[in-house]
C-alpha positions in Angstrom: -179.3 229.1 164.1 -177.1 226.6 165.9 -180.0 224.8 167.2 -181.0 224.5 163.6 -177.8 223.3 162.4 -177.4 220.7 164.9 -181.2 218.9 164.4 -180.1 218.8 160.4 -176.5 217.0 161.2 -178.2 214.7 163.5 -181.2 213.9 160.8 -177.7 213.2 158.1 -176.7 210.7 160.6 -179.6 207.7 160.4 -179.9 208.9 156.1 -176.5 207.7 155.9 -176.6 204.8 157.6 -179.6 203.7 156.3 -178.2 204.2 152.8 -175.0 202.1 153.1 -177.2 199.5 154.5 -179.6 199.1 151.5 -176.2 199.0 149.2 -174.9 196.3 151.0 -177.7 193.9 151.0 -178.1 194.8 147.1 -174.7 194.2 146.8 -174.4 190.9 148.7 -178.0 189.7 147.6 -176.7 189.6 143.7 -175.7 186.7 142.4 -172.1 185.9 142.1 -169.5 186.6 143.9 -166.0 189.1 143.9 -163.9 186.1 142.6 -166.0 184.5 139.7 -164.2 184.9 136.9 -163.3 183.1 133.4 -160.2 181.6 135.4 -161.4 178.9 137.8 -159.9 179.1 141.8 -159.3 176.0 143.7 -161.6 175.0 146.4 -159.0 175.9 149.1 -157.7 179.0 147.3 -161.7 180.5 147.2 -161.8 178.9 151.2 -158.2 180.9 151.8 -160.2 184.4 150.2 -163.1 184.3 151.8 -162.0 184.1 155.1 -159.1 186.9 154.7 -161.7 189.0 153.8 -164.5 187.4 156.5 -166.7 186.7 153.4 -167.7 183.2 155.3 -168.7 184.8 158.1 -172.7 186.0 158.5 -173.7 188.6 156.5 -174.5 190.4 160.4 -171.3 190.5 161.3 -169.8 191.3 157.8 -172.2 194.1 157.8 -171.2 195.0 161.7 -167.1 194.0 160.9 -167.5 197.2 157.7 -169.2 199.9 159.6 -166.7 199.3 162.5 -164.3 200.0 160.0 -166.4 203.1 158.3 -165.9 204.5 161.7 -162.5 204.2 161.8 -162.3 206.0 158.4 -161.2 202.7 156.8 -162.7 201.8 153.4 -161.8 198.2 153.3 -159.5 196.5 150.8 -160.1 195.9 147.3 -160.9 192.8 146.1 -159.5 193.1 142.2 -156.8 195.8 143.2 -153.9 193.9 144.6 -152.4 195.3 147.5 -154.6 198.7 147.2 -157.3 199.6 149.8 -160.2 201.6 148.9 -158.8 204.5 150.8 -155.9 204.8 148.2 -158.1 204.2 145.1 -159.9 206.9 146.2 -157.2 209.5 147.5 -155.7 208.7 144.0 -158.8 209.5 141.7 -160.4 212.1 143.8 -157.9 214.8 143.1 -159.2 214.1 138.7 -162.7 214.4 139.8 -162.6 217.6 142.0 -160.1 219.1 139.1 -163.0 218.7 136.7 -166.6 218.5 138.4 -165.3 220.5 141.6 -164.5 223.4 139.5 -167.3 223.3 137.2 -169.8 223.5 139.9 -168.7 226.8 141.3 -168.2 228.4 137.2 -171.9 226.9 136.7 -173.3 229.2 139.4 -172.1 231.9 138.7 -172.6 232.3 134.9 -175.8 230.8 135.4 -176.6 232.9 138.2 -175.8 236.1 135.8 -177.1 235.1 132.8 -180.7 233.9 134.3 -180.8 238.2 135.9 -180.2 239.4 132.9 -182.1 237.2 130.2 -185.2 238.5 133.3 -184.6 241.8 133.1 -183.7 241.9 129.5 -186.3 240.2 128.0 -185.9 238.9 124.7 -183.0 240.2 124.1 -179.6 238.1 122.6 -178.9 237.1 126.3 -182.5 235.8 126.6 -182.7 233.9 123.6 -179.3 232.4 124.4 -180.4 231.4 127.2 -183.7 229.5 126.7 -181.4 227.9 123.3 -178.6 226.8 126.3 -181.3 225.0 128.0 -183.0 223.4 125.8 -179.4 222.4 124.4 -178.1 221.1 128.0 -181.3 219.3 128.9 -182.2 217.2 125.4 -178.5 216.6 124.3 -177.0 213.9 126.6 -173.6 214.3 127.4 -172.5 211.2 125.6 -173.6 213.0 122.6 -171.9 216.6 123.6 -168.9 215.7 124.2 -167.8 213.9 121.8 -168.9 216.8 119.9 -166.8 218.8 121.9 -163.8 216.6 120.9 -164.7 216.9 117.3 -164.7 220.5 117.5 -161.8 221.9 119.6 -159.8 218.7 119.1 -160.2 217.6 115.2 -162.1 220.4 113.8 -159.7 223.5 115.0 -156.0 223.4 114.2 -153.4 224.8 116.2 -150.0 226.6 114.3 -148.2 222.8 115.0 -151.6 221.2 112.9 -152.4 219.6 116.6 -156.0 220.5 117.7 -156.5 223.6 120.3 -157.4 221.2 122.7 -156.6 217.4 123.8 -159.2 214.9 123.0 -159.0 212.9 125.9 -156.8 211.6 128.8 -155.3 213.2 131.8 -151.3 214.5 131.1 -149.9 215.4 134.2 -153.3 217.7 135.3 -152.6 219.9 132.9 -155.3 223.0 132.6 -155.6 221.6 128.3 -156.6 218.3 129.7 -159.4 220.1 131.9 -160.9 222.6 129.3 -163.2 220.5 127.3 -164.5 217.9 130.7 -164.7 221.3 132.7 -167.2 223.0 129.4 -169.0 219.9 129.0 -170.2 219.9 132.8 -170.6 223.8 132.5 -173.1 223.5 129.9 -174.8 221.2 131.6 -175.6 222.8 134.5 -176.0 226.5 133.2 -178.6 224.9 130.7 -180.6 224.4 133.9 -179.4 226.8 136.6 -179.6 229.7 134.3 -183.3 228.5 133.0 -184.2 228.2 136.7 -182.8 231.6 137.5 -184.7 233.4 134.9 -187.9 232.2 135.7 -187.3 233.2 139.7 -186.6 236.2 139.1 -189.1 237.1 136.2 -191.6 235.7 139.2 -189.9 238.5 141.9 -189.8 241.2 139.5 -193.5 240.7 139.3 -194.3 240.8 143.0 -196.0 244.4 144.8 -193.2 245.1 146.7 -191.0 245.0 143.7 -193.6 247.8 142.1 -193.3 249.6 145.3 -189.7 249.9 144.9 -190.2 251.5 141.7 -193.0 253.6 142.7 -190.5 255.0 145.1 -187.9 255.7 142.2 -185.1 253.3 142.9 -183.1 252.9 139.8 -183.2 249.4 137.9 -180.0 247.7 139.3 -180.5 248.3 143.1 -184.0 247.0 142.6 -182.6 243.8 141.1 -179.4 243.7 143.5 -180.9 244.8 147.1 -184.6 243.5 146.4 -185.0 240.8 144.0 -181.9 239.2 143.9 -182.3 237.7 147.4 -185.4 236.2 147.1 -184.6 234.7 143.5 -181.9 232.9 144.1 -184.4 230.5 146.5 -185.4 227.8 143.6 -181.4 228.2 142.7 -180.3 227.6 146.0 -182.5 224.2 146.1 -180.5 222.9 143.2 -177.1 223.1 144.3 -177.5 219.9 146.0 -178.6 218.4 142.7 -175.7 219.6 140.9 -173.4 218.8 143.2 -174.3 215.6 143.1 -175.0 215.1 139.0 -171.4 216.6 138.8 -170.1 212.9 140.1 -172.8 210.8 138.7 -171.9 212.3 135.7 -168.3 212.0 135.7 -169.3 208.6 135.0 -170.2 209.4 131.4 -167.5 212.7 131.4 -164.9 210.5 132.5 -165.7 207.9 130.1 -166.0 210.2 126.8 -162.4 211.6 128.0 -160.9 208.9 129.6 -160.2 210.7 132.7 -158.8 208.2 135.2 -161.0 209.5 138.0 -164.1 208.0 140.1 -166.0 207.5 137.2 -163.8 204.7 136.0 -163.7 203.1 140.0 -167.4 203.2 139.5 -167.4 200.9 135.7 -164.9 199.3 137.2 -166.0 198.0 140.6 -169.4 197.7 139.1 -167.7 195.4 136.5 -165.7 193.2 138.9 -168.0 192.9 141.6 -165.8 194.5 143.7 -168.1 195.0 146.7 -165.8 197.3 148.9 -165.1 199.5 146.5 -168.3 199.9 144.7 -169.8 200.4 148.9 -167.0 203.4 149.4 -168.1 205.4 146.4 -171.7 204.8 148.0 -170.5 206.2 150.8 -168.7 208.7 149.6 -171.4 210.1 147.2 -173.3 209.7 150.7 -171.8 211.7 152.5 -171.3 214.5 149.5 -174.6 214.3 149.0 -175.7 215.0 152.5 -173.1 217.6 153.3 -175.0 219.5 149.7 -178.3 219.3 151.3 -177.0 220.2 154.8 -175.9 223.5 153.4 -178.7 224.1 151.5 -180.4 223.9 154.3 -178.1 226.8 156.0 -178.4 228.8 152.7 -182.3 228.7 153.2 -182.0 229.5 157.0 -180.0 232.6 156.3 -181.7 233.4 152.9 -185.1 233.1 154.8 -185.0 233.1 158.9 -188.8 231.9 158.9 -187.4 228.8 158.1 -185.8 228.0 161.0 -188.9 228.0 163.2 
C-alpha cells in the first residue's frame, strides 16, 4: 500500500507542473497586459512596473523567477491589489469558501449516500421518487437559476415574527451560520441530485449480483445484506466522484458566490480574470491544482482499500 501511495504522489508531481505551465503561457500569450486600463500610464511609470515585477524580463525566466517562488510557498504579488500578495488574498477568502463548499461536500455524501440505499432497496417508494425528482432537479436547473430561487423563498417569500425573511439573501455578516444556510443548500442540492442518482443505480446493480442471492439463500436478513455485502462494493462509482465534487464545489463558488455575494474565491476568480491580474488568476490555478490532485490522490486510496486488486 505504501508502494502504491508513493508512485500516485510522484505521478501528482509532473500533472501539476505541467498544468501551471499551460496557464501561464495562456495567460501571458493574451493580449494586453495587467496595467491597461481606461487611465493612461506614462512611459517611465509602465518601464518602473514592469521591471518591479520582472515583466521585461523573458518570458523563461519569468516563468523560472514564479516556480522558484511556488516552491518557496510564495504566491507572488498582486498586480491590482496594492500592497496585498496573493498569499493574503487567499488566506483571507479561503476561510468563506471552505465555510460554504467545504461543508457541503461532506453533508452531500452522506444524505446522498443514504438516500441512493434506500430509494435501491425501496423501490418506488416516496424516497425513490424523491430521489430521481432531486436529480433531475439538480442536474437541468443551473444554479444561477436555484438560487435565486432560494433567495426568493426563504428570504422574501417566508417571514420571520420581526417581518425580516427566515434567512439572509446574500452577503457574508461576520460568518454567521444564517449567512451559510441558503449557499450551503444550494451546493447540497447540487451534488445529492447526482451522488444520490449515482448511488441508487450501484447499488440496484449489487443487489442484483449472485453472491448477493446467495446471501439470501443463506437467510441473512435485509439490512446486513445491504450493510456487510452490498454497501462496499456500491459505493465504487460514488467513490470516483468525490473528486469531481470536490472540485465543482470551487468552480461553482464562482456562480454561489456571485448569486450571494459571498466575498470568497469566487469573486478573486471574476476579479483577477477581469483585471488581468496574472499572479493571482495563476494562484487560484494552482490552488485548484493542487485540490484537485490531492481529491484524485485519495480516491485513489479509497479504491486501493475499497478493492486491494487495484493495487497490483
Amino acid at each position: 500500500m505504501l508502494a502504491y501511495t508513493l508512485r500516485r504522489t510522484l505521478w501528482a508531481i509532473p500533472t501539476i507542473v505541467g498544468v501551471i505551465t499551460v496557464c501561464y503561457l495562456l495567460l501571458h500569450l493574451t493580449p494586453g497586459g495587467p496595467f491597461d486600463s481606461e487611465k493612461q500610464l506614462s512611459a517611465a511609470a509602465l518601464a518602473n512596473l514592469d521591471a518591479k515585477y520582472h515583466l521585461n524580463a523573458p518570458l523563461w525566466r519569468q516563468y523560472l523567477l514564479y516556480l522558484w517562488a511556488l516552491l518557496h510557498g510564495d504566491l507572488g504579488a498582486s498586480y491590482r491589489y496594492v500592497d496585498w500578495t496573493v498569499n493574503d488574498l487567499v488566506a483571507k477568502a479561503l476561510p468563506v469558501s471552505l465555510g460554504v463548499g467545504g461543508v457541503s461536500v461532506p453533508i452531500s455524501l452522506v444524505l446522498g449516500v443514504l438516500l441512493g440505499v434506500v430509494a435501491a432497496v425501496r423501490r418506488d417508494s416516496i424516497v425513490d421518487r424523491f430521489v430521481m425528482l432531486l436529480g433531475n432537479v439538480g442536474n437541468v436547473v443551473p444554479p444561477f437559476v436555484l438560487g435565486p430561487v432560494l433567495v426568493w423563498v426563504f428570504a422574501i417569500l417566508l417571514k420571520a415574527g420581526n417581518g425580516h425573511g427566515w434567512l439572509p439573501a446574500g452577503g457574508w455578516g461576520e460568518g454567521g451560520w444564517r449567512y451559510r444556510v441558503l449557499p450551503i443548500a444550494l451546493l447540497v442540492i447540487i451534488n445529492v441530485s447526482t451522488i444520490g442518482r449515482v448511488m441508487r443505480a450501484s447499488m440496484i446493480e449489487v443487489l442484483s449480483s449472485n453472491f448477493i442471492r446467495t446471501a439470501r439463500a443463506k437467510g441473512l436478513p435485509g439490512h446486513v445484506i445491504v450493510v456487510r455485502h452490498a454497501l462496499k462494493p456500491a459505493l465504487m462509482p460514488v467513490v470516483s466522484l468525490l473528486g469531481t465534487i470536490a472540485i465543482s464545489s470551487v468552480t461553482s463558488a464562482i456562480v454561489t458566490e456571485s448569486v450571494f455575494s459571498l466575498p470568497g474565491l469566487g469573486q478573486l476568480v471574476v476579479n483577477g480574470a477581469i483585471n488581468r491580474d496574472y499572479t493571482l488568476v495563476l494562484g487560484l490555478v494552482v490552488l485548484t491544482t493542487v485540490v484537485a490532485v490531492l481529491f484524485n490522490l485519495l480516491v485513489d486510496l479509497a479504491y486501493a482499500l475499497l478493492d486491494p486488486r487495484i493495487r497490483y
